[in-house]
C-alpha positions in Angstrom: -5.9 0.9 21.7 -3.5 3.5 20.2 -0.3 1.5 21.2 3.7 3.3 20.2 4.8 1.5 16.9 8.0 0.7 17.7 10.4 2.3 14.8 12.1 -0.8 13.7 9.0 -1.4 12.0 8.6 -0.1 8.6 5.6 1.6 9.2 6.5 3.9 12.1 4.7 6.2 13.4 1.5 5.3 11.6 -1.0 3.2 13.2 -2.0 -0.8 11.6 -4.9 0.0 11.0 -3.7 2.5 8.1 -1.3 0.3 7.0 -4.3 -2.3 6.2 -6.1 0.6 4.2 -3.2 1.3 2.0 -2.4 -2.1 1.2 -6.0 -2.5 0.3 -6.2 0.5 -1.9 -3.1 -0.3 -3.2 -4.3 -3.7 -4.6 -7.5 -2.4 -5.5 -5.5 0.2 -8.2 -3.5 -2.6 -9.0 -5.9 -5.5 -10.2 -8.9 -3.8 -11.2 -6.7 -2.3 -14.5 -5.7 -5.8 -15.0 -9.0 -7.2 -14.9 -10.3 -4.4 -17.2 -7.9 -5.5 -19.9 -8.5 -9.1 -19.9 -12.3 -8.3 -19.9 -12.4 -5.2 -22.4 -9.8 -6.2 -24.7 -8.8 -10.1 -23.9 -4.8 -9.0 -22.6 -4.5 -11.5 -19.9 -2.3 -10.5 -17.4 -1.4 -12.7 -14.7 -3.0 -11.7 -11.2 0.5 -12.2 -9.2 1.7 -9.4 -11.5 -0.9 -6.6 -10.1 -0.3 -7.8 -6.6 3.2 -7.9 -7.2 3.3 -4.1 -7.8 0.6 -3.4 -5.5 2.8 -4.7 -2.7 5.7 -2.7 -4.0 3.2 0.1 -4.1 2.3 -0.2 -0.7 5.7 -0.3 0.5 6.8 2.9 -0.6 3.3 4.6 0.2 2.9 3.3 4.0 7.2 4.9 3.5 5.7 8.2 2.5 2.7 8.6 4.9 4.7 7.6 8.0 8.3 9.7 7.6 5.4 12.5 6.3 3.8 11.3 9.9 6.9 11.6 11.2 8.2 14.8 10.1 5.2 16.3 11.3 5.5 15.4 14.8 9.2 16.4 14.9 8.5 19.6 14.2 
């Protein structure tokens, strides 16, 4: 089950299954502010702009947990 990520992949060394639980965190962080505004305060905010930063977001967290990963197993 626990197969070697091959490190072309952004995500190296971590496992998908990880990668699926930050993205989802991510975009949780990310829409439920927006949906907060439009319902507390009537700002709309356009959903593609949450998910738009939530995917950035994710990018540059999966980044941090796998060369963290990474440098861990390297010694």
């Amino acid at each position: 089950m626990s197969e070697v990520v091959p490190a072309w992949k952004f995500w190296h060394p971590l496992p998908f299954w990880q990668v699926i639980v930050i993205a989802l965190v991510m975009q949780l962080v990310c829409i439920f502010p927006l949906i907060a505004l439009q319902e507390l305060f009537g700002i709309y905010v356009p959903a593609w702009v949450g998910s738009g930063i939530a995917g950035a977001g994710m990018y540059f967290a999966v980044r941090a947990f796998a060369q963290r990963r990474l440098a861990r197993t390297n010694g």
